[in-house]
N, C-alpha and C positions, 0 to 999 in steps of 0.2 A: 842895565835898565830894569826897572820894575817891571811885574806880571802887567799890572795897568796897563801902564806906556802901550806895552807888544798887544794887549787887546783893544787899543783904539786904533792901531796902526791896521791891525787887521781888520778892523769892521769897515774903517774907512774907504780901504784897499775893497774890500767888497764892494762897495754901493758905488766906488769909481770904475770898479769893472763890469756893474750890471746894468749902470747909466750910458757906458762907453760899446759894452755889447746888445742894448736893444737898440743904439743909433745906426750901428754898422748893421745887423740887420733889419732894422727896415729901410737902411738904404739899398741892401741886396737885394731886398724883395721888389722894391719900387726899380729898381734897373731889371731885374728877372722879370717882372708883369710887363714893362716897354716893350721889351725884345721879344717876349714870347705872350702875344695877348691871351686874354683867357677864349673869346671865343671872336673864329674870324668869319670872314663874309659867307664862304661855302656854307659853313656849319649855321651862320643865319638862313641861309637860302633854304638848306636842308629841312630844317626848323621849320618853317614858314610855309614850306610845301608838307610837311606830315601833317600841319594842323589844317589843310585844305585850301590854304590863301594862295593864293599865286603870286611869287614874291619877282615887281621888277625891278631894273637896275634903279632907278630913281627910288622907290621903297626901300630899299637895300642902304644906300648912300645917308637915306636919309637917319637910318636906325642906329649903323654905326659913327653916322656923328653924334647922335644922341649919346653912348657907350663913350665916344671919347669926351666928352662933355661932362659926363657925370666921373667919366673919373679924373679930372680934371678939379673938380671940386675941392 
């Protein structure tokens, strides 16, 4: 085969392998952020009490449905 032929086979083989690897990670990322939220309820609580609020359970529920919400989007 020509020099050609083997550089279109390889460019192509590129942009299928860099289309095919940012799908698989941002699927691993989207399953890694599920499993492992970025920030959970303690660490709102925590939050919420250093800036001098006093965070209750109803406050609480209510912020991270907001957090689920938005990244739902």
């Amino acid at each position: 085969m020509s020099t050609s032929i083997w550089i279109v086979i390889v460019v192509i083989a590129l942009v299928v392998g860099a289309v095919f690897g940012f799908f698989m990670a941002r699927r691993s990322m989207e399953t890694y952020l599920k499993k492992n939220p970025p920030i959970s309820e303690e660490m709102m609580k925590s939050m919420m009490t250093s800036m001098g609020q006093k965070p209750s359970q109803k406050k609480l529920a209510q912020m991270m449905a907001q957090m689920k919400n938005q990244q739902n989007k």
